[in-house]
Each structure stands twice: as structure tokens, then as C-alpha cells.
N, C-alpha and C positions, 0 to 999 in steps of 0.2 A: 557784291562788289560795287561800289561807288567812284563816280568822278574822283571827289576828293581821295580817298583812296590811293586811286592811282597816282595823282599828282604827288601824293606823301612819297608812295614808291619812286618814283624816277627822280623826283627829288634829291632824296640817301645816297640814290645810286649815283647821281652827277656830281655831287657834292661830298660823296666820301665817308658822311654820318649824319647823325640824328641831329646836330648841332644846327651846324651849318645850313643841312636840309629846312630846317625851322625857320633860319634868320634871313632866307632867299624866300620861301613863302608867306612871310609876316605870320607866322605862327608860336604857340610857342612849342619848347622838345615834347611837353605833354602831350599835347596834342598831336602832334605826327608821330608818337612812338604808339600812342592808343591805335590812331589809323592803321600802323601797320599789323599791328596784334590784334586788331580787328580781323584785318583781311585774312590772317594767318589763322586764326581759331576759328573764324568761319569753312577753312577749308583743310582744316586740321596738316596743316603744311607749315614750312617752316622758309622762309624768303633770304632772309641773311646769318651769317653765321655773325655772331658778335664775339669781336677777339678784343676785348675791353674797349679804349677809346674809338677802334677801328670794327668796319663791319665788312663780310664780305659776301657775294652772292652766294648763296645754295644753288643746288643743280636748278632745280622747281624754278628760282629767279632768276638765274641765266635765262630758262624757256621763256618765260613772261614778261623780260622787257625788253623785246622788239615788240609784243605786243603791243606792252604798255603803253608805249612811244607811239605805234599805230593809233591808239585810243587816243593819245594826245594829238596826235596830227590832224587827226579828224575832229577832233573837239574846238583846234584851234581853223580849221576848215568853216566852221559851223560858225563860230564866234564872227568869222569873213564875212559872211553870205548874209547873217544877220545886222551887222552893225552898218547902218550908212548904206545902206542896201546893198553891201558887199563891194562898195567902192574903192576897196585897197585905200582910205586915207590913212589908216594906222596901222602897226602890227610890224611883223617879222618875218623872213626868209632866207631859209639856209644853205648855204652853196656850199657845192664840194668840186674843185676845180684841181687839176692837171697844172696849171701853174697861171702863172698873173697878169699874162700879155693880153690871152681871147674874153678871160671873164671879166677882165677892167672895162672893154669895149661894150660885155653887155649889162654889166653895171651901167656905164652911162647911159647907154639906151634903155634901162630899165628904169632909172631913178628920173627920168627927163617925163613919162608916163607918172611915176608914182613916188614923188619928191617926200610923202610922207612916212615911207614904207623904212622900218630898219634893215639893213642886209647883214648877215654874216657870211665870210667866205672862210674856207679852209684848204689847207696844200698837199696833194698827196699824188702816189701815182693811181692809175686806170683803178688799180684792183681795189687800193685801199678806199678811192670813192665809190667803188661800188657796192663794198663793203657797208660804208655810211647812210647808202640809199635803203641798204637790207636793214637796218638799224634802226631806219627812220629818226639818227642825227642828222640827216638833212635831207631838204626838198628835192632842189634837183642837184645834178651833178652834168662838169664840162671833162670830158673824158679824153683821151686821143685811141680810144679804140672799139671799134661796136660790139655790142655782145648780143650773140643768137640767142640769148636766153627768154622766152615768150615772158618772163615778167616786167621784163624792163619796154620802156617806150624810147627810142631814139631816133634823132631828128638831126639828119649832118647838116655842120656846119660851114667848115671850110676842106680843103685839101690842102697842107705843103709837102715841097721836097724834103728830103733829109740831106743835110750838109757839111763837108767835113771841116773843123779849125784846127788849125795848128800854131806852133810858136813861129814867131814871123823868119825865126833862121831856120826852118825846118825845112827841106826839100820842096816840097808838097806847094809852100808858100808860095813861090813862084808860077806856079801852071794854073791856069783859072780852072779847070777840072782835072778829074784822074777816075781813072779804070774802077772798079767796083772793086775788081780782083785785089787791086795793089793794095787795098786797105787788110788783106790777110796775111800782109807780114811784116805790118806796124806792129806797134806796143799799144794798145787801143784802150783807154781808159773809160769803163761803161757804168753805167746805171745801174741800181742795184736789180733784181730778175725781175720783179714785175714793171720794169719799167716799159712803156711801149715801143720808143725809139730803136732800143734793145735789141728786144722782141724782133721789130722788123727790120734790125741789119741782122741779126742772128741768122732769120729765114731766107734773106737777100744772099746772102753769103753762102749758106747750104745750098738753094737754088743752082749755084755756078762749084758747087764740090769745093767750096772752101770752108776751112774753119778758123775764127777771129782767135785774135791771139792776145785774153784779155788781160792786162798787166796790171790792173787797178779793177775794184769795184771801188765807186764813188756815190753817197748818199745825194748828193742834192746838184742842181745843174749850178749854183756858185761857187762848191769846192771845185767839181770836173774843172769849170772853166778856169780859176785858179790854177791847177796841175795843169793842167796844158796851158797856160801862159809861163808856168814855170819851166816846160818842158821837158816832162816826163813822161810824156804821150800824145796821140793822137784823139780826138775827141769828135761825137758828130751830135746832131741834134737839128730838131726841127726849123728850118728855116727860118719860122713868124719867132721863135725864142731864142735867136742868135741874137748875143750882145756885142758891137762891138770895141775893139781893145786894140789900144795899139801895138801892143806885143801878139796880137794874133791873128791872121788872116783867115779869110773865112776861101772856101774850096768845094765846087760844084763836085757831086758826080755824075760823069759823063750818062747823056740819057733820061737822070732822075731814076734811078730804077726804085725809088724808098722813096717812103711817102706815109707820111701822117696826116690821120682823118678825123678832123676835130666835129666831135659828138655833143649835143644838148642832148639830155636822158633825165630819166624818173620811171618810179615804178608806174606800169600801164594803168593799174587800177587808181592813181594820182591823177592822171594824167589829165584828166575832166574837172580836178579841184579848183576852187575858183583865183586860189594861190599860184599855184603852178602851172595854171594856163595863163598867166598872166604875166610872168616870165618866158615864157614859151611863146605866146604874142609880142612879148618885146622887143627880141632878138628875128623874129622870125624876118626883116627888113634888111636882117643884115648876113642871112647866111646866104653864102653864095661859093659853092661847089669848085668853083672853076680858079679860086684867086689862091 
């Protein structure tokens, strides 16, 4: 199994086919349809099922690209450390963020260090970038929730409240906070389940023997906010990702009893790479516990 090899494989796999995989590696199909039937009759295995113009993973390729991915991140690790004495002046860095308020902040704190560095970010919740770290489709990830799992390395960032908005005619509108309790017999329009904010009013609410009374699942925090400016429910969410809107007021709860805990993460054995400490040194000026 060779470099080039691998890079034919994850290639197909990110691009869909042989085609395409070709005209992203300045190859031609010959050449990366040999690599893969290389790699495949050396191990008398079989990578992709080819369903004419489409191809799709075998069990055997499933297992082998996370690997692969790991092969490349390391590879592209190495290509760090050697070039320019590992200066970060060129190259790329893959973010898996929770949404676009915390990672903007350490984009700029990152790019003000390493102005020659490309970044990609991506939007998902907790689970689905955790997902992407196991994948090794990206470097680090900004989470809003820690995970005990000894593969991962995490590094808190900030702390906020959770908050409730409503339509500006809604009850609620008027009192600058309300009860925990009271929000168990609104119409409460939530995140889809892996969401975090979710998650911890779900548990806030159990806590005190209530149960939320969800009237909506809502995919992304600009439809939610949408629906509850239209007023079709009650909405809550992180403090630092409150937007606001003139048709909705925003509403403490009393105490703060919810709370989201903004994570910088990578897998532990990353965690030394000359990439992703370097990120991890960017931000590190700006995380602070208590805001």
C-alpha cells in the first residue's frame, strides 16, 4: 500500500467517482482506476462496488477510510513540519464548529498568527462534529459539550447562560426573567436531539420533575428563530448565539440554572501535531471560563 494509493482512495470517496477523483488530483481515470486495483488485488479485496457511472463503498472501505483519512492527516502533518521548518506559512485547516459566533472569534485570532494558512469551517451540532473528528474530515472541532471519552483532548472555552425569546406580544415578553418551571407549559420549539441546548433544558427540566412540552422539532437556530418571531412558540438558546429582532425579546431564567460550555477539542493523539497545536495556541488567549 502506497501514499499515492491512498490519496486515489479518498479521492473517489470525496468526489463521488473515478472521474472527478482524477480531475481534483491532476491525474488521469487511468491512473487512479490502476491505483485502486492495485491496492484491491494486492489484498484480494474489493473497495467499491461500481454501479456504472456511480461507485459506492464495500464493507472492507467503510473500515479503511477513517484510516485512510488518518494516513492523510499525518501525511499532511509531516508535509507541516518539513516545509519552511514547519512555519504554518501555507497549507489548510479544518474546523467543525457548533455554529459561527465562537469560531469567527478564533478564526481571527488564528489568521492574525498565520495570515497564510487556508481554513475551512463546517456547521453542525456537538455529535455531528464529533463525528467528523472520528473521520478525520477535520482537525479540530468547537463543540458546546465535553465528552468523557479518553480519545478526544478538550480545552474549555467559555461558559453561557441559556435564554429564553419569545414573540414581542408573548406574556413572557414583559418580565426580564421567569421560573424554570414555567417554561413546562409553553409550546417550546427545540432542536433536533443531538442538539446541546436541548439536551441541557431536557435535563434542567427533569431536575425539577417536569417535562417540556415540545411542539416543534426545528433543524437549524434561523428557522427556530423564525417560528418564534412568528409565534408559534417559545424558543431558548445559548446566550453568546442570541440574535436580536425586533419582534422578539430575549428573557433570562431566573438563577441561570442552564448553561452551555463552549469546548476547543481533537482527537488526544492530534493533539501534539504541529497543525493543531497551532490552533489550540491561537485561541488559547482568548478562552476564559467565567464570561
Amino acid at each position: 500500500m502506497t501514499l499515492t494509493q491512498i490519496r486515489a482512495f479518498i479521492a473517489v470517496v470525496h468526489h463521488g467517482g473515478f472521474t472527478a477523483a482524477a480531475r481534483a488530483l491532476n491525474m488521469s481515470q487511468t491512473t487512479v482506476t490502476s491505483q485502486i486495483q492495485a491496492l484491491e488485488q494486492e489484498h484480494g479485496i474489493q473497495l467499491f462496488h461500481r454501479r456504472g457511472r456511480r461507485v459506492e463503498l464495500s464493507e472492507v472501505g467503510l473500515g479503511l477510510l477513517p484510516i485512510a483519512r488518518q494516513i492523510g492527516s499525518l501525511e499532511n502533518d509531516a508535509i507541516s513540519l518539513l516545509r519552511d521548518s514547519g512555519a504554518l506559512t501555507n497549507g489548510s485547516l479544518k474546523i467543525g464548529a457548533v455554529g459561527p459566533f465562537h469560531v469567527t472569534e478564533m478564526i481571527e485570532a488564528y489568521n492574525a498568527r498565520h495570515p497564510h494558512m487556508h481554513l475551512s469551517v463546517t456547521l453542525g451540532n456537538s455529535e455531528h462534529v464529533m463525528r467528523e473528528l472520528d473521520a478525520y474530515t477535520c482537525d479540530v472541532g468547537v463543540v458546546a459539550r465535553a465528552s468523557t471519552d479518553e480519545r478526544y483532548h478538550m480545552q474549555l472555552y467559555a461558559r453561557y447562560p441559556v435564554v429564553v425569546f419569545v414573540h414581542a406580544a408573548h406574556p413572557f415578553a414583559q418580565r426580564g426573567a421567569i421560573e424554570l418551571a414555567e417554561l413546562a407549559g409553553e409550546r417550546l420549539l427545540m432542536r433536533e436531539a443531538g442538539s446541546t441546548t436541548r439536551l441541557a433544558l431536557e435535563e434542567a427540566l427533569a431536575g425539577i420533575g417536569a417535562t417540556p412540552r415540545v411542539a416543534m422539532e426545528i433543524g437549524s437556530r434561523e428557522a427556530l428563530r423564525e417560528a418564534v418571531a412568528r409565534g408559534l412558540g417559545v424558543g431558548t438558546v445559548s446566550e453568546s448565539e442570541y440574535v436580536a429582532d425586533e419582534r422578539l425579546r430575549k428573557v433570562r431564567i431566573s438563577g441561570d440554572p442552564i448553561s452551555t460550555h463552549i469546548h476547543v477539542c481533537c482527537l488526544k493523539e492530534r493533539r501534539e501535531s504541529r497543525l493543531v497545536a497551532s490552533f489550540f495556541s491561537a485561541v488559547q488567549a482568548l478562552c476564559s471560563p467565567v464570561r
